[in-house]
C-alpha positions as CSV (number, residue, x, y, z in Angstrom):
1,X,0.0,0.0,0.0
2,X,1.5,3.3,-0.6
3,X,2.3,5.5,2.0
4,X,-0.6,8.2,4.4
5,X,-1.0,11.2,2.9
6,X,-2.1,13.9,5.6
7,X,-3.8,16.9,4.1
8,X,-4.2,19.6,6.4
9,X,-6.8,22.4,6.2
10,X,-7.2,25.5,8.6
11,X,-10.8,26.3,8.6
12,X,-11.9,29.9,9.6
13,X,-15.4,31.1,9.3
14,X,-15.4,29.3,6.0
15,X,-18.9,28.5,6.0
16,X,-19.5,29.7,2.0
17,X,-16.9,27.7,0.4
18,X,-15.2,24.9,2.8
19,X,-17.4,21.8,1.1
20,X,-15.9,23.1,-2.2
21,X,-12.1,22.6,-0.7
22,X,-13.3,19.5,1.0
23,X,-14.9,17.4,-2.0
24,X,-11.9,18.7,-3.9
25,X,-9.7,16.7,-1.3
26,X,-12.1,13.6,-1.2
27,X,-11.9,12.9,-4.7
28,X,-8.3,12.0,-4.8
29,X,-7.6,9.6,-6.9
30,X,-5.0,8.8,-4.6
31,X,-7.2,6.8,-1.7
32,X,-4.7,6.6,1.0
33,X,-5.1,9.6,2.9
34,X,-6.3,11.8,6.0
35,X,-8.2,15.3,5.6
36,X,-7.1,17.4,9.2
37,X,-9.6,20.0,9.4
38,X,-8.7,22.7,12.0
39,X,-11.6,25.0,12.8
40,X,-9.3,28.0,14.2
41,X,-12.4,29.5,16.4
42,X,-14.9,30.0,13.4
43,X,-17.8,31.9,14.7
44,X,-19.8,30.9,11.5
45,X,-21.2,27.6,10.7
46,X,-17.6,26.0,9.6
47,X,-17.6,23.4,13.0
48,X,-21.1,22.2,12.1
49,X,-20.4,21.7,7.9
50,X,-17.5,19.9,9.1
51,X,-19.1,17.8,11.9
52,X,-21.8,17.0,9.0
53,X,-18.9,16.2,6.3
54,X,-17.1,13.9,8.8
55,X,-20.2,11.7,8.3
56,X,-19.3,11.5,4.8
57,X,-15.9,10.8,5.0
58,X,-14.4,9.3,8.1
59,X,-11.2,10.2,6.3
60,X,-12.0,13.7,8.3
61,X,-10.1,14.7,11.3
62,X,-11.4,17.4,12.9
63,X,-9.5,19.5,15.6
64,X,-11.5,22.3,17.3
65,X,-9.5,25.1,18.7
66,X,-9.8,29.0,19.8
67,X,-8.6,31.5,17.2
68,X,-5.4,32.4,17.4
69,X,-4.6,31.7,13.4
70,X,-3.5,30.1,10.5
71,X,-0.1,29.4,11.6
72,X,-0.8,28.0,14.6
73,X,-3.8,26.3,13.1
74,X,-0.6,24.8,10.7
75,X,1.3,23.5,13.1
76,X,-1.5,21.9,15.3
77,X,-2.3,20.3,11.9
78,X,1.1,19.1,11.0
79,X,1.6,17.6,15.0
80,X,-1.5,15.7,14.6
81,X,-0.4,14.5,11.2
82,X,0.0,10.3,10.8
83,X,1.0,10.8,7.3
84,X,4.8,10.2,5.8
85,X,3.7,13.4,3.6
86,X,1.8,16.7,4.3
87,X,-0.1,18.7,2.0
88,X,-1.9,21.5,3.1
89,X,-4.9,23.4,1.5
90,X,-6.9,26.8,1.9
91,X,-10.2,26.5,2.9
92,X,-10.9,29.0,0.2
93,X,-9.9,26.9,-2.6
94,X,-9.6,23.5,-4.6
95,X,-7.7,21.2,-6.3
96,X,-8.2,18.6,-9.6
97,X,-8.3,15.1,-8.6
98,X,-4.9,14.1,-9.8
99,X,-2.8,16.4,-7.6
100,X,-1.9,14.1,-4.9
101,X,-1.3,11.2,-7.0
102,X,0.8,13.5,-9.4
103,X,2.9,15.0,-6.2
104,X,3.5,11.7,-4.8
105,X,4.9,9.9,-7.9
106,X,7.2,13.0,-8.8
107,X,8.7,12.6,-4.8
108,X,8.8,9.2,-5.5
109,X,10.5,8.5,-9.0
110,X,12.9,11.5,-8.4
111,X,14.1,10.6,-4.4
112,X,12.6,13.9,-3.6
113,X,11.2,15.5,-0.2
114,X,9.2,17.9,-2.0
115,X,7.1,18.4,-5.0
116,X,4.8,21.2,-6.0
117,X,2.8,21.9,-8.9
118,X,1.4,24.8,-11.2
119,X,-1.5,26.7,-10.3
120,X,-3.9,29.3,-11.7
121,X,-5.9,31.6,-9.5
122,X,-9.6,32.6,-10.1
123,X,-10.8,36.1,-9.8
124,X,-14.2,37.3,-8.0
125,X,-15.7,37.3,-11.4
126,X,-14.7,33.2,-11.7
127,X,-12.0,34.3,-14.3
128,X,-9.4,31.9,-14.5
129,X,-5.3,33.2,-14.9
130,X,-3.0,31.7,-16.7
131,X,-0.7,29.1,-15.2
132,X,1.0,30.9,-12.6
133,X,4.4,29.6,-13.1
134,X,6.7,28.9,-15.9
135,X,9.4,26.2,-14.5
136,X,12.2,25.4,-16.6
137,X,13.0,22.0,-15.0
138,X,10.8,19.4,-13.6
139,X,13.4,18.3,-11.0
140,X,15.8,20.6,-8.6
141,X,19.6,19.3,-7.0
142,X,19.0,21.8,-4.2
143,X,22.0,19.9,-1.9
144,X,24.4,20.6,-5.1
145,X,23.6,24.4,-4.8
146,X,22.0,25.4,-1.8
147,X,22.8,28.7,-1.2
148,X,22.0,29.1,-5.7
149,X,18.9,27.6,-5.3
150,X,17.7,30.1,-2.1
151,X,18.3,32.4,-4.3
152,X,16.5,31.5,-7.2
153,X,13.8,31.5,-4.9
154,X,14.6,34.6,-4.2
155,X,14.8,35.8,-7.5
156,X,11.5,34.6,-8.6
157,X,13.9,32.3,-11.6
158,X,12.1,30.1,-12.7
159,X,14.4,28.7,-14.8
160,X,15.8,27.2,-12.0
161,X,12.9,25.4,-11.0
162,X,11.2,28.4,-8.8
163,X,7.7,26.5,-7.0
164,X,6.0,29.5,-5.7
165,X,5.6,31.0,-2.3
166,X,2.8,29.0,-0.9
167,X,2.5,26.0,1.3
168,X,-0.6,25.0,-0.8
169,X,-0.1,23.1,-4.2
170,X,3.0,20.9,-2.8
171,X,3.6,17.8,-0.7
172,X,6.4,18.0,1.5
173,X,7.8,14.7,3.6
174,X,7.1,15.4,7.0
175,X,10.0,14.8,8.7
176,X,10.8,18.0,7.0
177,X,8.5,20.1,8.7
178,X,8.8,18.5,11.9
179,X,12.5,17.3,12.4
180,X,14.1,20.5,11.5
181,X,12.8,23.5,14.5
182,X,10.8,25.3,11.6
183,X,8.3,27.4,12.4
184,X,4.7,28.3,11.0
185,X,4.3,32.4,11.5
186,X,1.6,34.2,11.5
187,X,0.7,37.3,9.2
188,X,-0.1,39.0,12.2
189,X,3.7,38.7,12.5
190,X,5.5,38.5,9.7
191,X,4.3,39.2,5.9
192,X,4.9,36.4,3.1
193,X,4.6,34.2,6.2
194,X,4.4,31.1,4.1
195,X,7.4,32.1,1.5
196,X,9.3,32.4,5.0
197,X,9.0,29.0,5.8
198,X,9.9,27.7,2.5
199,X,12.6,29.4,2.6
200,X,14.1,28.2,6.1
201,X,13.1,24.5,5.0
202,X,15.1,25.3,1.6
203,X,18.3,24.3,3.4
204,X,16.6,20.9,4.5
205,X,16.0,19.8,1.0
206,X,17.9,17.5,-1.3
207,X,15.9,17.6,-4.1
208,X,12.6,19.6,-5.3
209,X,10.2,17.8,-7.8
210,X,8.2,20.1,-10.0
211,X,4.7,18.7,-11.8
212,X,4.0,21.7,-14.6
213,X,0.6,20.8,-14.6
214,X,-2.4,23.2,-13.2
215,X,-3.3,20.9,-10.5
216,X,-4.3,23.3,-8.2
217,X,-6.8,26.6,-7.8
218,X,-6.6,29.9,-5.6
219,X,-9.5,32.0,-5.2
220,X,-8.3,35.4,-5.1
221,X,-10.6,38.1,-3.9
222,X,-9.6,41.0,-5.2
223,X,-11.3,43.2,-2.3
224,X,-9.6,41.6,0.5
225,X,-8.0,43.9,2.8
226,X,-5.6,41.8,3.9
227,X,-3.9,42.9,0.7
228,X,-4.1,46.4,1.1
229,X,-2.0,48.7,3.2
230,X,-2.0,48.5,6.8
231,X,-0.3,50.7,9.5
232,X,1.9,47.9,11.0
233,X,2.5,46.3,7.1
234,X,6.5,47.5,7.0
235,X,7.3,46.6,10.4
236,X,6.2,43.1,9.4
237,X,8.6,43.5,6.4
238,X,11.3,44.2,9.0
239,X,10.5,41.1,10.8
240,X,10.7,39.2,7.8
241,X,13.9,40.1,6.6
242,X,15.1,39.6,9.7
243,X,14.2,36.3,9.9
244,X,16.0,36.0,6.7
245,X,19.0,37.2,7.5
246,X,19.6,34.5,10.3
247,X,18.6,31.9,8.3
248,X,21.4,33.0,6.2
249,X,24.0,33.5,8.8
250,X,23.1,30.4,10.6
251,X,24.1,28.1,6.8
252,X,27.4,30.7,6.2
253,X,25.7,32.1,3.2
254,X,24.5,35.9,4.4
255,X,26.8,37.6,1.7
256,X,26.1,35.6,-0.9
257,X,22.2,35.6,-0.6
258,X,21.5,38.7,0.6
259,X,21.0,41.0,-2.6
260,X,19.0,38.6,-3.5
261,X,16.9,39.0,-0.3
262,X,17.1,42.9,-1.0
263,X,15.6,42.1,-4.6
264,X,12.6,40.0,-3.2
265,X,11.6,42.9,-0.7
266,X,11.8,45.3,-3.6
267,X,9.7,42.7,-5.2
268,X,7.2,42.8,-2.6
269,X,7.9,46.6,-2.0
270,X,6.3,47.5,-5.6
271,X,3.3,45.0,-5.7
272,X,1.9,46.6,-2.5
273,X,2.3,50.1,-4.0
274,X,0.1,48.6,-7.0
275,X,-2.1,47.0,-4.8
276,X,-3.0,50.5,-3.5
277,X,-4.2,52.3,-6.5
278,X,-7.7,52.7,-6.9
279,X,-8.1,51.9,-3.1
280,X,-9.6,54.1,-0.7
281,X,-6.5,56.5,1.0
282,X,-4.6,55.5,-2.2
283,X,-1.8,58.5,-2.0
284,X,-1.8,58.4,1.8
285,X,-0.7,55.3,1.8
286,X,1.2,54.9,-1.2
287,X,3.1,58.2,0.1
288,X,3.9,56.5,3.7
289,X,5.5,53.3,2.0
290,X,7.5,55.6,-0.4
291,X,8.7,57.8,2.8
292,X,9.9,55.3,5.2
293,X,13.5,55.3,5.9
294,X,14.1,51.6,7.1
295,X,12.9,50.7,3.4
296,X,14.9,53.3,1.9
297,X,17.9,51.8,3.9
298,X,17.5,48.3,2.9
299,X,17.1,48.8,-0.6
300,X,19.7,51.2,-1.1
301,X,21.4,48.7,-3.1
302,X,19.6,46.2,-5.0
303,X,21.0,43.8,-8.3
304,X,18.6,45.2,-10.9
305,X,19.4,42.6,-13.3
306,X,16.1,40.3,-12.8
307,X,14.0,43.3,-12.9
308,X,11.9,44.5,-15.6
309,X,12.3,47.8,-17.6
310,X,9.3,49.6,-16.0
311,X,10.7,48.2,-12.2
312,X,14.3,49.9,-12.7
313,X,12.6,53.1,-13.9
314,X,10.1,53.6,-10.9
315,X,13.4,52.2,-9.0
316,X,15.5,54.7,-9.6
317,X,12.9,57.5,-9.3
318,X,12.6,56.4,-5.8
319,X,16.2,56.2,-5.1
320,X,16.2,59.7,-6.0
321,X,14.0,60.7,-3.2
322,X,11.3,61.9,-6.3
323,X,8.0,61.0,-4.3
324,X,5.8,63.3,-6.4
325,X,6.7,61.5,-9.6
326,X,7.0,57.8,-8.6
327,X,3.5,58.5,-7.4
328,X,2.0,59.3,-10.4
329,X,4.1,56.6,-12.7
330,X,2.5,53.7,-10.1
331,X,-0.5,55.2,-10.1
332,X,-1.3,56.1,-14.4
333,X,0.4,52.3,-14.6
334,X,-1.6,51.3,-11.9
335,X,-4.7,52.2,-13.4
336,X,-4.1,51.2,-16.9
337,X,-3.4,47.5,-15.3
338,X,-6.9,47.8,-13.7
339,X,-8.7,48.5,-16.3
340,X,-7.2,45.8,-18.6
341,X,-8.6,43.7,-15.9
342,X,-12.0,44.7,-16.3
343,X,-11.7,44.3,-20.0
């Protein structure tokens, strides 16, 4: 028989779309597995559609705990796990039938601890995106080139085999997750909180699998303000770079990596200036993110070779201290990206 598989899904007043998620997960094709459900203090009708699904499918473990969030809700999930693999899902979303079976036998016929797959997301309006990623290989020697391969990552290359900054759409062996000290943040914490953790269990890894198939789908609501700007939003950037940075000292690779980790923040850096255009308190906000010194600091220096035309331009507006114009180039691109969306 081929090995558990534990999928693990925090629940959180998921009430409108968690029996989408969970029929998703109980029509694997691949049979041996365990769903870990764990309602993270829903104060909606999650606990009951779960209660009621368990019925269904006594494949579903349920563990009922007081909010305190996803990362916790993560862990709790991954302690509980029986599995030789985890997989985790949003409540949110969904996945085809194949993408456990398809995960498993790249980990399998490759020796490798993790495999992931493409995804595409879908838009408020049920719009589908294009695959997400664009990997060049199908299988990673991450114990050849650790410290490359971090920052690949990093780098967004994905002609290096880069798998995308989500937990969700993979399978990771456990002992990965629970054998090395790593840690499942929370966004209340940290931002990119699950790119964090892939990137601390990078040095864990011997070899990455990659499945180029859509096998996997993220609803993305474009209203969510959890995307938009928020007062605490840098000091959670600090956090996570300096999480980063002891990662990188801790494996003897800080000066190696870190214009890499420089490139990712500006990475990050511009897509929550986009993110703000057209929102309420657009040029508040926008103005506060361009104004802070700590940023300023820290990407003071930045390799500008993975960047796009457009990103070098706005870049070096801002390193000139011109707030007035970098402003108004986000913003006219801004909104010509926004409505080519609504096209």
């Amino acid at each position: 028989m081929p090995p558990l598989i534990s999928v693990i899904i925090p629940v959180y007043n998921a009430e409108k779309y968690i029996i989408r998620c969970l029929e998703s997960i109980s029509a694997q094709t691949y049979q041996n597995l365990e769903i870990i459900a764990v309602n993270d203090g829903s104060a909606d009708g999650s606990l009951a559609l779960l209660r009621e699904y368990a019925g269904r499918d006594p494949r579903l473990r349920i563990i009922d705990r007081p909010n305190t969030g996803q990362g916790r809700a993560r862990s709790d999930g991954v302690n509980a796990a029986r599995g030789e693999y985890v997989s985790f899902a949003d409540a949110d979303d969904r996945a085809e039938p194949e993408l456990l079976a398809k995960l498993y036998d790249a980990c399998e016929k490759n020796a490798a601890e993790l495999s992931c797959c493409n995804f595409c997301c879908v838009y408020d309006s049920g719009e589908l995106s294009p695959p997400v990623l664009s990997p060049g290989v199908s299988i990673v020697d991450v114990a050849a080139d650790m410290a490359g391969y971090l920052e690949a990552y990093l780098y967004c290359d994905e002609a290096a085999g880069m798998m995308g900054a989500f937990l969700w759409g993979k399978l990771w062996k456990r002992e990965i997750l629970t054998g090395n000290g790593l840690v499942f943040r929370e966004v209340s914490e940290v931002c990119a909180e699950d790119a964090l953790l892939i990137f601390q269990a990078i040095p864990y890894i011997k070899k990455v699998a990659i499945v180029d198939e859509i096998l996997y789908y993220y609803y993305l609501s474009q209203n969510s303000t959890t995307r938009t700007y928020q007062a605490d939003m840098i000091l959670r950037w600090r956090r996570l770079v300096n999480y980063l940075e002891e990662t990188l000292r801790e494996f003897g690779i800080y000066e190696r990596v870190l214009p890499a980790v420089r490139s990712r923040i500006l990475r990050v850096f511009a897509d929550a200036l986009y993110i703000e255009v057209g929102q309420p308190f657009e040029r508040q906000n926008i103005y506060a993110m361009l104004s802070d010194s700590w940023l300023r600091q820290l990407l003071r220096k930045v390799p500008l070779r993975h960047l796009p035309l457009k990103s070098k331009l706005i870049y070096f507006i801002y390193r000139l201290g011109i707030k007035p114009l970098t402003y108004r180039l986000i913003r006219a691109d801004g909104r010509r990206l926004l409505k080519k969306r609504r096209v």
